[in-house]
N, CA, C and O atoms as a GROMACS GRO file, in nm:
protein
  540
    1UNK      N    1   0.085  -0.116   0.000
    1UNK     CA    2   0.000   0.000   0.000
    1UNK      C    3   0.090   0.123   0.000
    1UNK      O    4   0.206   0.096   0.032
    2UNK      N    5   0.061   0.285  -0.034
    2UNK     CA    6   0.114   0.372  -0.099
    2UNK      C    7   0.081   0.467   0.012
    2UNK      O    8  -0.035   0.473   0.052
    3UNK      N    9   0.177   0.542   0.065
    3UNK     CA   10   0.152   0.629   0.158
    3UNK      C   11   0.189   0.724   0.147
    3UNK      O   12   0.311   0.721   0.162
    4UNK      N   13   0.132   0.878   0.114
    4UNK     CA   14   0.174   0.983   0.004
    4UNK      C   15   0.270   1.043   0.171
    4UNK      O   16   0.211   1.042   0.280
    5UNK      N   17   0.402   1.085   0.159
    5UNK     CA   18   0.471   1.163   0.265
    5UNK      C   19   0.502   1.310   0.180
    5UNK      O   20   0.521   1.319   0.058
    6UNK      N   21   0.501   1.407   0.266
    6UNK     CA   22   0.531   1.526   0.223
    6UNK      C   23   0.685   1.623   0.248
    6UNK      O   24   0.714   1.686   0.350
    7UNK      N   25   0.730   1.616   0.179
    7UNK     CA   26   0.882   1.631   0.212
    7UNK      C   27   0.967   1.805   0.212
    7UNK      O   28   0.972   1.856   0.100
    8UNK      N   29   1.013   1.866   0.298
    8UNK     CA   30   1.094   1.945   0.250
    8UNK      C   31   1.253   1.961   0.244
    8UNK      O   32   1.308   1.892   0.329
    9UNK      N   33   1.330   2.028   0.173
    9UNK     CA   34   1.497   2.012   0.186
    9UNK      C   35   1.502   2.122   0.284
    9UNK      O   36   1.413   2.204   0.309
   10UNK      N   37   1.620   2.112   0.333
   10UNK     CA   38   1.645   2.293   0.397
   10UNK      C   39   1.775   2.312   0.275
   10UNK      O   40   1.820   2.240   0.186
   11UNK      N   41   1.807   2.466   0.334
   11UNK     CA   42   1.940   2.500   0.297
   11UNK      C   43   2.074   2.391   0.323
   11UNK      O   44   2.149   2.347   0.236
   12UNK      N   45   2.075   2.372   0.423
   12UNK     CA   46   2.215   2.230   0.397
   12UNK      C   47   2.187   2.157   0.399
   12UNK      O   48   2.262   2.079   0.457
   13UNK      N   49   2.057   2.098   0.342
   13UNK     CA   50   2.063   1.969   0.227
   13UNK      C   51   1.984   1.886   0.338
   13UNK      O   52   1.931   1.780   0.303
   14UNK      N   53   1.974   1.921   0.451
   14UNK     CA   54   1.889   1.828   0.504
   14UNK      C   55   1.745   1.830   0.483
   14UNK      O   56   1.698   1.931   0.430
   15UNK      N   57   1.671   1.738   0.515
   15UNK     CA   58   1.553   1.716   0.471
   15UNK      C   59   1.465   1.669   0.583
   15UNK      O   60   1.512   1.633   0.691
   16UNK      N   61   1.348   1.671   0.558
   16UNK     CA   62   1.229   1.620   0.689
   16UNK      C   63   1.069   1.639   0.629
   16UNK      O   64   1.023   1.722   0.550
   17UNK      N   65   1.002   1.519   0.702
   17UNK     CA   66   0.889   1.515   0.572
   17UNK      C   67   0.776   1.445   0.699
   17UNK      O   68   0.805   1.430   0.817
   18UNK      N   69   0.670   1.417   0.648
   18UNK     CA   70   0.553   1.436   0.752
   18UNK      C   71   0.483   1.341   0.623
   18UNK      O   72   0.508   1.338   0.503
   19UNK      N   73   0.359   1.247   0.730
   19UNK     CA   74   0.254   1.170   0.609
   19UNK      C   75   0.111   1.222   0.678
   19UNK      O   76   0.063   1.211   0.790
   20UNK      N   77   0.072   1.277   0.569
   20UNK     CA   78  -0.046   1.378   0.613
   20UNK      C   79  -0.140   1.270   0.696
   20UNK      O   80  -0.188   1.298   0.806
   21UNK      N   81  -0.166   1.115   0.616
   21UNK     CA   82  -0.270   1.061   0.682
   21UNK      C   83  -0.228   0.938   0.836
   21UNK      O   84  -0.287   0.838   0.879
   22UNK      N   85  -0.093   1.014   0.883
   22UNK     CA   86  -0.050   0.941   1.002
   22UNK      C   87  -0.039   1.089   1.072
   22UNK      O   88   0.049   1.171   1.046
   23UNK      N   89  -0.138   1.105   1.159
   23UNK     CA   90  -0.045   1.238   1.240
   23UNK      C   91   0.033   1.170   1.303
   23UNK      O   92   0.027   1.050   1.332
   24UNK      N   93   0.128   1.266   1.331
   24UNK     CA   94   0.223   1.189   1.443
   24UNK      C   95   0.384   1.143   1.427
   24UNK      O   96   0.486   1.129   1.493
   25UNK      N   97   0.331   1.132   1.295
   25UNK     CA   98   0.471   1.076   1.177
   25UNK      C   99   0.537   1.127   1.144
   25UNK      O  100   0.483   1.214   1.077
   26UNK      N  101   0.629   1.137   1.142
   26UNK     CA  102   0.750   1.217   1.075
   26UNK      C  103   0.930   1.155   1.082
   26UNK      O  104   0.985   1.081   1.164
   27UNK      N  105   0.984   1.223   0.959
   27UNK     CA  106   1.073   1.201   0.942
   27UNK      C  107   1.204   1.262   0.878
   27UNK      O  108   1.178   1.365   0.816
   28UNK      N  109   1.359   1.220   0.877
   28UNK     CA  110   1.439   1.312   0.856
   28UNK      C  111   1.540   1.263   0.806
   28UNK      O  112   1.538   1.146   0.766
   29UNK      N  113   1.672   1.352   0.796
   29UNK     CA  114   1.777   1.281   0.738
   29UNK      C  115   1.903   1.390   0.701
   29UNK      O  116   1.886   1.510   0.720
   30UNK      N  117   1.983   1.356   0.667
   30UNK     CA  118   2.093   1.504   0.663
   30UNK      C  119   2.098   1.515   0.562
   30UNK      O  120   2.137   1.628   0.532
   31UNK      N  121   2.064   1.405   0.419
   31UNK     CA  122   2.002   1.449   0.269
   31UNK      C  123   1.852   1.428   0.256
   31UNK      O  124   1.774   1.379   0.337
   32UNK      N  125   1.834   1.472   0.148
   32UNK     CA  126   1.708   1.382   0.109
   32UNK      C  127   1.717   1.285   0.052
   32UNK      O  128   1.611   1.257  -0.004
   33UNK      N  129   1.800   1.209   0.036
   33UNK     CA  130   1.842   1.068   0.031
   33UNK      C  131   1.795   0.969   0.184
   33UNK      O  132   1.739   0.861   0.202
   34UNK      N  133   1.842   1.053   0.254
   34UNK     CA  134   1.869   1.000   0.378
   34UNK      C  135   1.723   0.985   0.458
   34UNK      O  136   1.699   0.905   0.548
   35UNK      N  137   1.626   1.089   0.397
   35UNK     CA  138   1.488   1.133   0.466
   35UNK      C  139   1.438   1.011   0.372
   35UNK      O  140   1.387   0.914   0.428
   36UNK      N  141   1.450   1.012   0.244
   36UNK     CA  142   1.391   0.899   0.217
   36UNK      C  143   1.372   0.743   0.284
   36UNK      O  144   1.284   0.658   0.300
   37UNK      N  145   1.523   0.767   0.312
   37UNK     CA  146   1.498   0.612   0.368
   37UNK      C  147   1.397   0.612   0.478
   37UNK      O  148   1.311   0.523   0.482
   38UNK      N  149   1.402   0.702   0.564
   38UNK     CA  150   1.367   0.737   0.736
   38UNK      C  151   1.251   0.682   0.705
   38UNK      O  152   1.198   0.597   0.776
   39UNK      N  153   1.184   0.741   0.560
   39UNK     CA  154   1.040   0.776   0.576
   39UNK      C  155   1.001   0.648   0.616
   39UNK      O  156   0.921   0.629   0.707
   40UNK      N  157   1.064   0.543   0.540
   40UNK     CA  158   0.932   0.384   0.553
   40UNK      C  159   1.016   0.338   0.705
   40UNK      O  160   0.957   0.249   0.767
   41UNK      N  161   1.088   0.365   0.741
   41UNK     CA  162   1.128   0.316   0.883
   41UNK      C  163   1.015   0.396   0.964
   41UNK      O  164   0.930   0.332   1.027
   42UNK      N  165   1.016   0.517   0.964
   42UNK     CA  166   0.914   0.592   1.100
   42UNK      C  167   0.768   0.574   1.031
   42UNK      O  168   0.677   0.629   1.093
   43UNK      N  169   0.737   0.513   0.924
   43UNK     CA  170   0.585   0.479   0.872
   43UNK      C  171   0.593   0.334   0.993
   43UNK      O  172   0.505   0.323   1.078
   44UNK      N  173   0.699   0.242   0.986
   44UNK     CA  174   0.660   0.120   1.022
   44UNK      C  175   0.681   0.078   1.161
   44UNK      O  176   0.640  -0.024   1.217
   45UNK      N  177   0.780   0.210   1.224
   45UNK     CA  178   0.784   0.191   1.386
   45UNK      C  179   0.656   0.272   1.414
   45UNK      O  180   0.597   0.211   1.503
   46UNK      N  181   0.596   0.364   1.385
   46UNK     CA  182   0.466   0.423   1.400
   46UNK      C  183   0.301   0.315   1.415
   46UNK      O  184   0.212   0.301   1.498
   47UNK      N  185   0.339   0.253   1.266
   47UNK     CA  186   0.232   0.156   1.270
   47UNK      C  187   0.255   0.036   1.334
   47UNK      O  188   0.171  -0.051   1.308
   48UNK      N  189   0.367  -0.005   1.431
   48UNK     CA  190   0.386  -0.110   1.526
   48UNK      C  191   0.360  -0.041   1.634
   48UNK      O  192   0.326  -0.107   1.733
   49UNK      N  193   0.365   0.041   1.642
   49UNK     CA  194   0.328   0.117   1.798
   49UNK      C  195   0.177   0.159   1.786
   49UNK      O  196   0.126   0.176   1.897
   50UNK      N  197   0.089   0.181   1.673
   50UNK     CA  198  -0.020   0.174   1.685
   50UNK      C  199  -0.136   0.026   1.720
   50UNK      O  200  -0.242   0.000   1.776
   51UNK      N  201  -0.023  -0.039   1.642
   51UNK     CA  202  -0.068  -0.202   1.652
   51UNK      C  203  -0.061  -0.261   1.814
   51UNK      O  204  -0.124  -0.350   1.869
   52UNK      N  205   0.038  -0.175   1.858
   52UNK     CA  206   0.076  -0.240   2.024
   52UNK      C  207   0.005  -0.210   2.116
   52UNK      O  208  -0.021  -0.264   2.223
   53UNK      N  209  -0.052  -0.043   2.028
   53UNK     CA  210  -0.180  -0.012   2.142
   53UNK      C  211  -0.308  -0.026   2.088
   53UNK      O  212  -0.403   0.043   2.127
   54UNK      N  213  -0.319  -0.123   1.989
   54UNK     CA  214  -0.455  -0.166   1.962
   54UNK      C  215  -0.543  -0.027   1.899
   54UNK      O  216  -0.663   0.001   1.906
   55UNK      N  217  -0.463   0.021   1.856
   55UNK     CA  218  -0.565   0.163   1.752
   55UNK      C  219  -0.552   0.106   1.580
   55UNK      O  220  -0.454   0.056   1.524
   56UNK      N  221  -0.663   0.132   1.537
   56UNK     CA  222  -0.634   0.127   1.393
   56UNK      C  223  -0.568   0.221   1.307
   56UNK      O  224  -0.572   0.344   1.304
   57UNK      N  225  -0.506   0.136   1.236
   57UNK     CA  226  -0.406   0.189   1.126
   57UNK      C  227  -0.478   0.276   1.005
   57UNK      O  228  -0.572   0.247   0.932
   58UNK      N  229  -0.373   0.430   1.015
   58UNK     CA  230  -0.493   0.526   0.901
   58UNK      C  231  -0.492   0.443   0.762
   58UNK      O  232  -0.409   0.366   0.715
   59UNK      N  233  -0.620   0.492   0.715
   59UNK     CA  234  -0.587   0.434   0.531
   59UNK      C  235  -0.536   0.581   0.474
   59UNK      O  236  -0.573   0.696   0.499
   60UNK      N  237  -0.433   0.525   0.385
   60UNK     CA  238  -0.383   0.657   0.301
   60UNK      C  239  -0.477   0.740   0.209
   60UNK      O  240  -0.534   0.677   0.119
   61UNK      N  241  -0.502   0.876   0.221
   61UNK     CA  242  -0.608   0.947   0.065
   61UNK      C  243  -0.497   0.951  -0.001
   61UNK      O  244  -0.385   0.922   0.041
   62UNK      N  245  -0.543   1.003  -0.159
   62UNK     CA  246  -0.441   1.057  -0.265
   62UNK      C  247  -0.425   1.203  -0.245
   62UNK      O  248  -0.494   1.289  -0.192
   63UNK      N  249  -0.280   1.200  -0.321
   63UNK     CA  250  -0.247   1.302  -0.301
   63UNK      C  251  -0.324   1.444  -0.362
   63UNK      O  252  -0.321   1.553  -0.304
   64UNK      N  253  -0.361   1.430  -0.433
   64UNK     CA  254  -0.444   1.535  -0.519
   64UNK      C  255  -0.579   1.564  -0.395
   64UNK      O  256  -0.608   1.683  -0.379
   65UNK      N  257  -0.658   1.458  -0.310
   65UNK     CA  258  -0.736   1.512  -0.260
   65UNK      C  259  -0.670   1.597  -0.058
   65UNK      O  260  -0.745   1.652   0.022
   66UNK      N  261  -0.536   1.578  -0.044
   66UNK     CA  262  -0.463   1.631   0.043
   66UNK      C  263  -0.434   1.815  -0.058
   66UNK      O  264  -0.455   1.930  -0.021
   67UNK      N  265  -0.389   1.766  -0.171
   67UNK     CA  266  -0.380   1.898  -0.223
   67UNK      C  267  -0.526   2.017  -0.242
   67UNK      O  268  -0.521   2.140  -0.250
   68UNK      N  269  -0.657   1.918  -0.246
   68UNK     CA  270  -0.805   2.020  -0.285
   68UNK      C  271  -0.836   2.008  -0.119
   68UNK      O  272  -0.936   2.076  -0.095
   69UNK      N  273  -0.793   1.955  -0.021
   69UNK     CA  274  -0.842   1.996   0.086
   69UNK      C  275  -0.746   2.118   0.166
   69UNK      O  276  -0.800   2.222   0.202
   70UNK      N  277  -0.604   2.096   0.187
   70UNK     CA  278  -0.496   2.175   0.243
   70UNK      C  279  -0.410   2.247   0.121
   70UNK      O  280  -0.296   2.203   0.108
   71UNK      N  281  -0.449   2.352   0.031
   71UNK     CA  282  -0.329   2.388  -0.045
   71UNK      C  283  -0.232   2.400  -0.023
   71UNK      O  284  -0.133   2.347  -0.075
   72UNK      N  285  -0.244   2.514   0.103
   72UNK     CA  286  -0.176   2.589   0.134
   72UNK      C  287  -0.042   2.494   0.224
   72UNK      O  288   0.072   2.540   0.225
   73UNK      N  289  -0.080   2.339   0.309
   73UNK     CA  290   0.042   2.320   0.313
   73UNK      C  291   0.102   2.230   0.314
   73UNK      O  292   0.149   2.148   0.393
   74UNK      N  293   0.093   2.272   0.106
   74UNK     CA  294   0.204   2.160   0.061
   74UNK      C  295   0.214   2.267  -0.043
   74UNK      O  296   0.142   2.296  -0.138
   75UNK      N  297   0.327   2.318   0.006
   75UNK     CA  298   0.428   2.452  -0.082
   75UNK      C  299   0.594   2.416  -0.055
   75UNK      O  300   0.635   2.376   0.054
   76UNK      N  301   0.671   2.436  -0.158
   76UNK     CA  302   0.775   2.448  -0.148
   76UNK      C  303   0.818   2.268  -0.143
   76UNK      O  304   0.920   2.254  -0.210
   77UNK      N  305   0.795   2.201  -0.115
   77UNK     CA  306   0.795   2.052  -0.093
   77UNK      C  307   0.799   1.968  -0.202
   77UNK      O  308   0.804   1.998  -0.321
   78UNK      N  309   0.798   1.860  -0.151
   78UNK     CA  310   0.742   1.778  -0.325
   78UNK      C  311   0.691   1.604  -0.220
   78UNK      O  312   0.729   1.566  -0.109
   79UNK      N  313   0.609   1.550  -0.307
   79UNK     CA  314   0.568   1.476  -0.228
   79UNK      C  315   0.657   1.314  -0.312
   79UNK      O  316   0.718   1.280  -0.413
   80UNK      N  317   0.595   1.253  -0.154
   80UNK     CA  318   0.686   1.060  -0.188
   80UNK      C  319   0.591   0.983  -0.152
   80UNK      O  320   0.512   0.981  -0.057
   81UNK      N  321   0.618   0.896  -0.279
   81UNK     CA  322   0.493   0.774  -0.173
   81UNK      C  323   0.584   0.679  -0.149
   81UNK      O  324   0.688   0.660  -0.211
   82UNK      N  325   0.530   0.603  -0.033
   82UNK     CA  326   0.606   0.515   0.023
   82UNK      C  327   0.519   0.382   0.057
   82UNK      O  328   0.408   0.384   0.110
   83UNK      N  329   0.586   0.274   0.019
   83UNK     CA  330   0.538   0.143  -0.057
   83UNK      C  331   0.508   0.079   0.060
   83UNK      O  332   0.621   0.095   0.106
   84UNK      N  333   0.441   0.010   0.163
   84UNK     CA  334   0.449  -0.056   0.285
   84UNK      C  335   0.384  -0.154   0.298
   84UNK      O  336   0.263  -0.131   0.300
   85UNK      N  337   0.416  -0.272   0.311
   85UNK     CA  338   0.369  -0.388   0.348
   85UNK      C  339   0.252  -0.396   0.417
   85UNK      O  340   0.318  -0.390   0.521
   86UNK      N  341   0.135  -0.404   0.459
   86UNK     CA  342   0.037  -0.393   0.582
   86UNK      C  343   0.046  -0.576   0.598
   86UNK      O  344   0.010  -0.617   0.709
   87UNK      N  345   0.067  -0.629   0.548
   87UNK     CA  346   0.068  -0.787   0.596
   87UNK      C  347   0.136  -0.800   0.720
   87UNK      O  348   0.092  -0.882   0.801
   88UNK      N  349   0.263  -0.714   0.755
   88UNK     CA  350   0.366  -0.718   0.869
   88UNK      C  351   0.274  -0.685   0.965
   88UNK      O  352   0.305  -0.722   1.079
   89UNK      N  353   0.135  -0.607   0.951
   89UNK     CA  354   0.111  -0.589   1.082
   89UNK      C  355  -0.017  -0.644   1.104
   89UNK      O  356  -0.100  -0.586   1.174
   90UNK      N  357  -0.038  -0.750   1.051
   90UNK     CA  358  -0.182  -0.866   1.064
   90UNK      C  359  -0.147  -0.912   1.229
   90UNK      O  360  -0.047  -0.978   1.256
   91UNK      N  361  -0.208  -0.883   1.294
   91UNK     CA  362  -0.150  -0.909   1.431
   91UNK      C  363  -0.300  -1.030   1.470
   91UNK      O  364  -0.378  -0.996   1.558
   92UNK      N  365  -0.318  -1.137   1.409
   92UNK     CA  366  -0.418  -1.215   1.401
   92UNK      C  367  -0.310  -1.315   1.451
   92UNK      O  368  -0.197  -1.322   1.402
   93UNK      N  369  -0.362  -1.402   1.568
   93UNK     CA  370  -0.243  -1.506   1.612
   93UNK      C  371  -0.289  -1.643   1.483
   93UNK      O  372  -0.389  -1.637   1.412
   94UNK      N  373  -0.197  -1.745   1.482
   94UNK     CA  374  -0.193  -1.794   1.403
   94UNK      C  375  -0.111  -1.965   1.451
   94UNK      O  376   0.010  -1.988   1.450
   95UNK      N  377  -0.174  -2.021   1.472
   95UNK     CA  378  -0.131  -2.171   1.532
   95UNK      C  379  -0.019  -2.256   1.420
   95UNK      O  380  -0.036  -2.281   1.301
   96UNK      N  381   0.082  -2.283   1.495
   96UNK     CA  382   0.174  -2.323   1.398
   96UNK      C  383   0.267  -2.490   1.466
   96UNK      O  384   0.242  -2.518   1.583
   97UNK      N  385   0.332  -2.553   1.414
   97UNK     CA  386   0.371  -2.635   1.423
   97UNK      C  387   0.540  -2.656   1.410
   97UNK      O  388   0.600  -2.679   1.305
   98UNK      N  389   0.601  -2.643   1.550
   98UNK     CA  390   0.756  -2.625   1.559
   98UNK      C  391   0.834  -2.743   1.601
   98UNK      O  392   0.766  -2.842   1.628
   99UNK      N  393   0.958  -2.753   1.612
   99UNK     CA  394   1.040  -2.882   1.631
   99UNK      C  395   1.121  -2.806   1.738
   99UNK      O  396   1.176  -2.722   1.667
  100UNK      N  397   1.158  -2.787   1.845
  100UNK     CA  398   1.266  -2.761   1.931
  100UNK      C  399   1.348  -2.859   1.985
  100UNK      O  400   1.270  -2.948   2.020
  101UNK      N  401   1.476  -2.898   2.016
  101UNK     CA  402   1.572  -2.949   2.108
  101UNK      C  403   1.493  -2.981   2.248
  101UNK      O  404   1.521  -2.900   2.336
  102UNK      N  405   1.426  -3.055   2.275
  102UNK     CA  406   1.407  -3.073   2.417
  102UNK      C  407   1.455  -3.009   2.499
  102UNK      O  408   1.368  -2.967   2.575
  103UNK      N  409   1.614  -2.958   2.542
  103UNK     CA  410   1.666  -2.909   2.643
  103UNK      C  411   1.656  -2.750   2.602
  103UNK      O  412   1.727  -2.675   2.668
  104UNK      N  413   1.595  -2.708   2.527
  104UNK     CA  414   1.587  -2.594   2.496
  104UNK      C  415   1.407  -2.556   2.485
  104UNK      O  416   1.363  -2.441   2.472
  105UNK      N  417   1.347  -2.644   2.490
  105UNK     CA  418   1.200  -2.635   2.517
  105UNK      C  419   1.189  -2.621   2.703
  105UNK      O  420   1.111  -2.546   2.762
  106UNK      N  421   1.285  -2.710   2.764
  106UNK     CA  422   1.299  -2.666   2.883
  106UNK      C  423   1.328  -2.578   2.931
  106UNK      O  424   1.254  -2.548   3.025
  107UNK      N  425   1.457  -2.475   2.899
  107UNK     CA  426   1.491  -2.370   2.917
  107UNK      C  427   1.397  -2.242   2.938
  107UNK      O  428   1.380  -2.157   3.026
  108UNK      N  429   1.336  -2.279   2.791
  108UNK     CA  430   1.216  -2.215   2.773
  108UNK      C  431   1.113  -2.208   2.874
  108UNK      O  432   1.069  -2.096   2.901
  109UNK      N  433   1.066  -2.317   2.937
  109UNK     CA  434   0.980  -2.301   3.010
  109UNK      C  435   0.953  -2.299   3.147
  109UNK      O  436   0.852  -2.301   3.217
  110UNK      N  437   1.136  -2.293   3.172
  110UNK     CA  438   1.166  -2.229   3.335
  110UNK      C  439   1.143  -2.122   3.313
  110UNK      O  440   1.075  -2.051   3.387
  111UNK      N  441   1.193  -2.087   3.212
  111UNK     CA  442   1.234  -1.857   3.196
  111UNK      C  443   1.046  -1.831   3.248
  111UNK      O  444   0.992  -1.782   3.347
  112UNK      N  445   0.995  -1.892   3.122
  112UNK     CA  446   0.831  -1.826   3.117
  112UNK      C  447   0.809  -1.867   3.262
  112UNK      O  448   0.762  -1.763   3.306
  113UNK      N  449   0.812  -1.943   3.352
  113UNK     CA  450   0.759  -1.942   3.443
  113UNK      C  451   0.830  -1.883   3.564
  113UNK      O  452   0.772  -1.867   3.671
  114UNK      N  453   0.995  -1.841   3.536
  114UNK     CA  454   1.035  -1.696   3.650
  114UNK      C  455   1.000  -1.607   3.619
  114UNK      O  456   1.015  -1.512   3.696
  115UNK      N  457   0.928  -1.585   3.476
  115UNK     CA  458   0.886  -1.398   3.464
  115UNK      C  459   0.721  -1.424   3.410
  115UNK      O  460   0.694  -1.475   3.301
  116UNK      N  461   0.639  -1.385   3.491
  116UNK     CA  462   0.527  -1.417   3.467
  116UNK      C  463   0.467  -1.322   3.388
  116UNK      O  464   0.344  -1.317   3.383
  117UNK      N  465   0.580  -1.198   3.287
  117UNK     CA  466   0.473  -1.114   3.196
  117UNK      C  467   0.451  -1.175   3.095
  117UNK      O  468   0.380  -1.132   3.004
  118UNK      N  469   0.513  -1.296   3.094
  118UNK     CA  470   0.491  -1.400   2.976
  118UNK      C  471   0.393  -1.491   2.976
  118UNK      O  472   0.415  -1.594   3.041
  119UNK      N  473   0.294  -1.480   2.921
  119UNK     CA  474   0.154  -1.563   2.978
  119UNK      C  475   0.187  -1.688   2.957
  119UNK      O  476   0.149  -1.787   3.019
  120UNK      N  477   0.271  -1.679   2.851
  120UNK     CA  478   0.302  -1.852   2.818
  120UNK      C  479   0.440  -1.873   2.710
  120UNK      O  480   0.525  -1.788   2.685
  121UNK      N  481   0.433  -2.006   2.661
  121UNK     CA  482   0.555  -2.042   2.590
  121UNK      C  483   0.519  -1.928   2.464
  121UNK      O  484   0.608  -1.843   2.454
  122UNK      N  485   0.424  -1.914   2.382
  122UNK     CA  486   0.378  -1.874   2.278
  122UNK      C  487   0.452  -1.752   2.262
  122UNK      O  488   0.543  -1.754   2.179
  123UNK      N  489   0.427  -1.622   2.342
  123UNK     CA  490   0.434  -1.531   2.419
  123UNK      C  491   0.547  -1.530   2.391
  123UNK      O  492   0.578  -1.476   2.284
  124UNK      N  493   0.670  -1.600   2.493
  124UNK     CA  494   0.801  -1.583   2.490
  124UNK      C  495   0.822  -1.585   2.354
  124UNK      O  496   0.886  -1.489   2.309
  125UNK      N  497   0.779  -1.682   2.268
  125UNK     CA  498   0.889  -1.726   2.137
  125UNK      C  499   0.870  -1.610   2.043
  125UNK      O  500   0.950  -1.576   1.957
  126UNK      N  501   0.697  -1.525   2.083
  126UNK     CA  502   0.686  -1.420   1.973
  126UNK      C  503   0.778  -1.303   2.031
  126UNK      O  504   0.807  -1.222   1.943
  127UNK      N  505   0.840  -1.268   2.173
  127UNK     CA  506   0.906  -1.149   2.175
  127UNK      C  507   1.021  -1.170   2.187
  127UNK      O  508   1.078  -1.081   2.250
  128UNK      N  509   1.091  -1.258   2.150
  128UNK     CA  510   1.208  -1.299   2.096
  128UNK      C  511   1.231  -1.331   1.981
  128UNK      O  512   1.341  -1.381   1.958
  129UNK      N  513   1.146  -1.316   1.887
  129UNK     CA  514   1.117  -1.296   1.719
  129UNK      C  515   1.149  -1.144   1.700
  129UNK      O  516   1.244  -1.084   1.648
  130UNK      N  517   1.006  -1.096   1.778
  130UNK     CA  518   1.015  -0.922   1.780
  130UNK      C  519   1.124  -0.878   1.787
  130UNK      O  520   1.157  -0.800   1.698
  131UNK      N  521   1.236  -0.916   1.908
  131UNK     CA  522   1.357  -0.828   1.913
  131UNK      C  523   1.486  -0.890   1.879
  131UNK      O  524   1.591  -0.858   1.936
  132UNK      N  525   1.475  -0.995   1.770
  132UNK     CA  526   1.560  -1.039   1.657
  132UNK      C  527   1.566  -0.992   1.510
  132UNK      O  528   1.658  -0.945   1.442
  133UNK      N  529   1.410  -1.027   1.479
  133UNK     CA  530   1.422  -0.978   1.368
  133UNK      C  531   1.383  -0.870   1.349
  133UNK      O  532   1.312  -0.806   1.426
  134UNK      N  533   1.445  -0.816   1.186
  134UNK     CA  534   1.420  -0.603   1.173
  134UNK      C  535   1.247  -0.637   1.135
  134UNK      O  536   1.166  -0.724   1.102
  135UNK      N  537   1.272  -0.461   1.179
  135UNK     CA  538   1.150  -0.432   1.096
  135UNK      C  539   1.007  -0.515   1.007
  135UNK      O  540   0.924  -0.446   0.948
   0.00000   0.00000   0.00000
C-alpha cells in the first residue's frame, strides 16, 4: 500500500517530511536521500506502535485530494509515496507447528515461568522474534 509523505529540503541539504494521513509521523535525514529512507522506517515503527496499542491503522487518501483539501500546506515541498507492506502488521495469532531441542524447550519453560509477563511459551517465542528480527 502507498503512503503519500510530504517532504521538504532545507538549505544544507537536510531534509524532513511528515505523512499527512499518520499524524504523528514524521521524518528526517541530513540528505534527502537520507529522509527517504527514514520515511518507511518511521511509517513502520509508527504503525507497530499503533498495533501495540490496539488503535487502527490510518488508510492513506491521494495526493491530489490532500492537495483540494490543504493547499496551502504543501508549498515548497514535493511529495513521496512510500510502498508498505500492511501484511507485517496482521497481528491475528496464528497456530503453527515447531520442532525444538528438548533441552531448549525446557529452558524455555523455566524462563516463562520466572517472569510471569509472559503468559506462556507462545508469548516468549513471539518477543524474541520481535527483538531479533528487523523491521
Amino acid at each position: 500500500m502507498f503512503y503519500p509523505a510530504y517532504i521538504h529540503s532545507d538549505a544544507d541539504g537536510s531534509a524532513s517530511g511528515f505523512f499527512p494521513d499518520v499524524p504523528g509521523c514524521y521524518f528526517a535525514g541530513d540528505s534527502l536521500d537520507d529522509a527517504f529512507q527514514d520515511a518507511r522506517s518511521a511509517l513502520t515503527v509508527h504503525f507497530e506502535t499503533l498495533c501495540e496499542m490496539r488503535e487502527e491503522l490510518p488508510a492513506p487518501d491521494a495526493v491530489e485530494r490532500h492537495l483540494e483539501n490543504n493547499p496551502d500546506d504543501y508549498t515548497g515541498g514535493q511529495w513521496l509515496l512510500v510502498d508498505i507492506n500492511m501484511n507485517q502488521f496482521d497481528g491475528r495469532a496464528e497456530r503453527i507447528n515447531i520442532t525444538l531441542p528438548r533441552r531448549l524447550l525446557v529452558k524455555i519453560d523455566r524462563f516463562v515461568s520466572e517472569h510471569p509477563h509472559f503468559a506462556n511459551r507462545s508469548a516468549f517465542l513471539a518477543e524474541a522474534a520481535r527483538r531479533v528480527l528487523p523491521g
